[in-house]
C-alpha positions in Angstrom: 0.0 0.0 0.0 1.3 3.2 -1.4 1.9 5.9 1.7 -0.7 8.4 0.6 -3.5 5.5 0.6 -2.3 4.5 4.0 -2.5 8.1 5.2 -6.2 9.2 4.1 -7.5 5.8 5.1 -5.9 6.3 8.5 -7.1 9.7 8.5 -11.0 8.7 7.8 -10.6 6.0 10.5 -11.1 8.7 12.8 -14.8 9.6 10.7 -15.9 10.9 8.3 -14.0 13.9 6.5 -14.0 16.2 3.7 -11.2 17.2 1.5 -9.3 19.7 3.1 -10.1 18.2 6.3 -8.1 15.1 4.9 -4.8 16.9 3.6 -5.0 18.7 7.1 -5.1 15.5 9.3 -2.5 13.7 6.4 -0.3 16.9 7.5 -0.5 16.5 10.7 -0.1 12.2 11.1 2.9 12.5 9.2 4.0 15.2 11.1 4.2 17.3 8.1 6.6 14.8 6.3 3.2 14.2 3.6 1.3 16.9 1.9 -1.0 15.8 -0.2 -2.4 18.3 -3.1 -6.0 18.4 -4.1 -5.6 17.1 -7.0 -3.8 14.0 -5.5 -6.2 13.6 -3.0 -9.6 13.3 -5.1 -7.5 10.9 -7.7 -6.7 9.0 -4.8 -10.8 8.8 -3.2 -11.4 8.4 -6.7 -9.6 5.1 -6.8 -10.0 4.0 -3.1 -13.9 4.6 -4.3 -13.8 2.3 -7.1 -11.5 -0.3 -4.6 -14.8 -0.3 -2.1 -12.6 1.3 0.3 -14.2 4.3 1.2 -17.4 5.9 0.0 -19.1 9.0 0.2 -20.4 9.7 3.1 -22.7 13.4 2.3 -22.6 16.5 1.1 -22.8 20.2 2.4 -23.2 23.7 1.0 -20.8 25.4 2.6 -20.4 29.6 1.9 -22.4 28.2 -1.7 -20.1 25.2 -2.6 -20.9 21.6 -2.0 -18.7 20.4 0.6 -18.3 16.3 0.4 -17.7 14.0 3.1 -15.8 10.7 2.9 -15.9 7.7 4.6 -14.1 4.0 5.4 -16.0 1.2 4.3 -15.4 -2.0 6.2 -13.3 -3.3 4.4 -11.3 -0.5 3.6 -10.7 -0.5 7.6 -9.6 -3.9 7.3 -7.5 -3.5 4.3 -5.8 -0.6 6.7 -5.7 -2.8 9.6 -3.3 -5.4 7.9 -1.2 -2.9 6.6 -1.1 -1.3 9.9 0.2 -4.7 11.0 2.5 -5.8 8.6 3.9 -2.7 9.0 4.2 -3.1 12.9 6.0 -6.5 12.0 8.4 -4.7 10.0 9.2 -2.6 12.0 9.9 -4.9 14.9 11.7 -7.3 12.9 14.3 -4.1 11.9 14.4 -3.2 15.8 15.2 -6.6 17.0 18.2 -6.5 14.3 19.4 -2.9 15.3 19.4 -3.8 19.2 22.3 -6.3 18.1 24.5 -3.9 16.8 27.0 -1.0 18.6 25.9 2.0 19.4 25.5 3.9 15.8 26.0 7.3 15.8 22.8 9.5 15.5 20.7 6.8 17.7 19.5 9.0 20.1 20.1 7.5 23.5 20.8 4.1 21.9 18.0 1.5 21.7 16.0 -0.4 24.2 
């Protein structure tokens, strides 16, 4: 699973969401590392849409624009859930190998 796809599904596990509220939680789960563009963002619910992953969830006139909310589907929070823990597998699997090695240098207080 690409990055961006990981990031707005992990941002509509939290609920429903429209666009800019998207790129705004993406920003701010990546700690500012992603930044997704508008056009990048509807491509992506675009495709995630066709996947069954998330759907539209309603709509809003906001100052005279339609404002549209997305949502997970089920099995887009499954989909997300196995990343989620193949990633957490990775990630201790690379751990358990660094705690064998010296101290490296710019490892912060070493590792546990």
């Amino acid at each position: 699973m690409q990055e961006p796809t990981f990031l707005i599904l992990t941002a509509l596990a939290a609920g429903p969401q429209h666009g800019y509220g998207i790129i705004t939680d993406v920003q701010r789960i990546s700690d500012g590392r992603s930044r997704l563009r508008a056009g990048t963002l509807y491509a992506a619910l675009d495709r995630l849409g066709e996947e069954g992953l998330v759907e539209a969830d309603r709509e809003e006139i906001v100052d005279g624009r339609a404002r549209r909310y997305y949502r997970i589907t089920g099995q887009g929070a499954r989909r997300l859930a196995a990343e989620a823990e193949r990633m957490r597998r990775h990630s201790e699997a690379a751990m358990s190998r660094l705690s064998g090695l010296p101290d490296l240098p710019g490892l912060a207080g070493g590792l546990a």
